[in-house]
N, C-alpha and C positions, 0 to 999 in steps of 0.2 A: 592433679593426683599422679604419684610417682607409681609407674609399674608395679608388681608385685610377684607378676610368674614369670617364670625361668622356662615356660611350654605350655602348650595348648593341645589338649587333645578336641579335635572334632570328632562328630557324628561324619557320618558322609551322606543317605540322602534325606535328602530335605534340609539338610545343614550349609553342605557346601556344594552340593551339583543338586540341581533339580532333574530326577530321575521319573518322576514322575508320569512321564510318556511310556518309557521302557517299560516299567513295571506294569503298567496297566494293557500294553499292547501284548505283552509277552503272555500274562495272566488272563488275557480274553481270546486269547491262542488255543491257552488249554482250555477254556472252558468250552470254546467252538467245538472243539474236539469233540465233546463231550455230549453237543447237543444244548449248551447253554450260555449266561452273558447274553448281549455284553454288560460291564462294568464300566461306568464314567469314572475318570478321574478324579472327581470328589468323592465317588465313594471307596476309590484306592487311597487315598489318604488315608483312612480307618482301617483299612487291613497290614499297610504294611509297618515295619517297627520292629518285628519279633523274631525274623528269620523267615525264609519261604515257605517253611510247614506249617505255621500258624499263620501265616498272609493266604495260602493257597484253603485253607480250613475256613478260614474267615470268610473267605470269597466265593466258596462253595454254600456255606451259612446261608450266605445272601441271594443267592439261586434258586431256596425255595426248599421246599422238603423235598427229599430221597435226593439233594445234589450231594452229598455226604458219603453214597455207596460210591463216587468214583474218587475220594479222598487219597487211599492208597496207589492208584494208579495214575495219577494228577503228578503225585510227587518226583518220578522220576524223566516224565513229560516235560515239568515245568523245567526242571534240571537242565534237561539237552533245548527247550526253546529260549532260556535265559541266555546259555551261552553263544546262543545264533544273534541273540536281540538286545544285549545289555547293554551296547550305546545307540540303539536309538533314539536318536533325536536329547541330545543329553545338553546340559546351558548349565553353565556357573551362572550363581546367584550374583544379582546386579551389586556393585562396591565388593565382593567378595575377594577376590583376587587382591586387590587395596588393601583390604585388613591382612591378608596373609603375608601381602608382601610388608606391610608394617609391620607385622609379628616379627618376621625376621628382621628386619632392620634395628628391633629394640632388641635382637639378642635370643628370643624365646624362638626352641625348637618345635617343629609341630609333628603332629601325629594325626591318623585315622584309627576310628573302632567302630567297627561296621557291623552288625549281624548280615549282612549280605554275606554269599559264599565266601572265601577269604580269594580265591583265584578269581572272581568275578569283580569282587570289591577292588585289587588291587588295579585289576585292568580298565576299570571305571575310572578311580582318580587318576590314572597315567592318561588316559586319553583326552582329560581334559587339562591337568597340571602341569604334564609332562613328568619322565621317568627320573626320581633322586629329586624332587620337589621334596616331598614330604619325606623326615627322619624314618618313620617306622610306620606302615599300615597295617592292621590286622582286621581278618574277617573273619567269618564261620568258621572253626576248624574240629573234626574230632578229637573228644575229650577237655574241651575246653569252653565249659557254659557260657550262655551267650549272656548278654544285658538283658535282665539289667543287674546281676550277679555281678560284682567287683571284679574277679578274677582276670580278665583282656586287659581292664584299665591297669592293674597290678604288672602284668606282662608287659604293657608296654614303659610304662615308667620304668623299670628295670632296665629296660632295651633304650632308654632315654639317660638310664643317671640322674634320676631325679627321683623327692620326695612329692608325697599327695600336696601339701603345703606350696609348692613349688609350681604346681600346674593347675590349671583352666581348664574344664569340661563344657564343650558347646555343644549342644544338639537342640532341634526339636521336639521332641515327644515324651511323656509320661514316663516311657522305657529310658527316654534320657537323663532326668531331672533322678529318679529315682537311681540309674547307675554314678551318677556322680554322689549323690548320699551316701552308696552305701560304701563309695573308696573315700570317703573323707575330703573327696574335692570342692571349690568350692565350680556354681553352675551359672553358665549366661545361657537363658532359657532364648532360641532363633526364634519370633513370631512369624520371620520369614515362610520358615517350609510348613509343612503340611499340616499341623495341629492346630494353630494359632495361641493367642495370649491365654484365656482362660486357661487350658489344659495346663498349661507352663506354669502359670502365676499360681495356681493351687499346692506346686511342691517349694514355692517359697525359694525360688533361685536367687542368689545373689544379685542377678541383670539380669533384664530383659530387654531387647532389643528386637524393634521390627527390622530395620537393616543392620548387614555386620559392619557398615562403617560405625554406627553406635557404641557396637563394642570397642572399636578405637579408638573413640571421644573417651567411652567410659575407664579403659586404660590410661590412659593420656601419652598416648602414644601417636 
């Protein structure tokens, strides 16, 4: 099979860095805080996806009744312990780097679109990819809905020169499969990070792959 995208936007966690440690050590911070937690990392897998206000909501949910009353004050908590803690303990996904670097050797530019903070997101993938790896990263930013809204994906293909036709949407999660639908991309659902296959396999992604060298084979690249 001959290529067909000219760029790939990835997800970033659970996609291409497993974050997984940070987010749950950082989010059982505040919950100590608080007098509550901890959270295991399988059950941080189910909260994150939607940005920190709905991961931090989530994760309160699961705390039990009245962990809800410290919702509003969680959220600016979680703010200044993310930026103390967002590379802890952080691992690119095993063959990952391999496909990326295939990506670009077949020509296609890559991107991130993170609902992670956008100053948080950026300093995430630099510290594992290094700085001018990736074309374009975007993260959370005011005024600009998060995924699974079109809108970032649109943003960044602008800031790429390219059409939806043209590029690859990779993530794991439900928030992912549905934000490449709704820009017209086509999607390679990661079984890798945090959701697994069923979740993925229900929005009917073009590919699914448990590792991203997968997606290379499925390229032919």
């Amino acid at each position: 099979m001959k290529n067909l995208y000219r760029a790939c936007i990835f997800d970033l966690d659970g996609t291409i860095i497993n974050t997984i440690h940070a987010l749950t050590y950082t989010t059982n911070l505040v919950l100590e805080h608080f007098g509550l937690g901890p959270l295991t990392e399988e059950q941080m897998k189910h909260m994150v996806g939607n940005g920190y206000k709905k991961q931090m909501e989530r994760s309160l949910k699961a705390c039990g009744e009245g962990a809800m009353a410290y919702y509003e004050a969680s959220l600016p908590l979680y703010q200044k312990l993310f930026k103390e803690n967002c590379l802890y303990h952080l691992e690119s996904y095993p063959g990952m780097q391999e496909l990326l670097d295939r990506m670009k050797a077949a020509g296609m530019e890559l991107a991130v679109l993170t609902n992670k903070p956008h100053d948080r997101g950026v300093e995430t993938v630099e510290a594992v990819f290094g700085k001018g790896y990736f074309s374009y990263i975007l993260g959370e930013k005011e005024g600009i809905p998060k995924k699974p809204d079109p809108t970032g994906v649109f943003m960044v293909l602008k800031a790429l020169g390219k059409e939806p036709g043209e590029c690859l949407y990779v993530g794991d999660t439900n928030t992912d499969m549905e934000t490449a639908a709704n820009a017209g991309l086509d999607a390679a659902g990661a079984v890798w990070g945090f959701r697994g296959r069923e979740e993925l396999k229900a929005f009917h992604p073009k590919y699914l792959a448990d590792q991203p060298l997968e997606i290379a084979k499925m390229l032919g690249i």
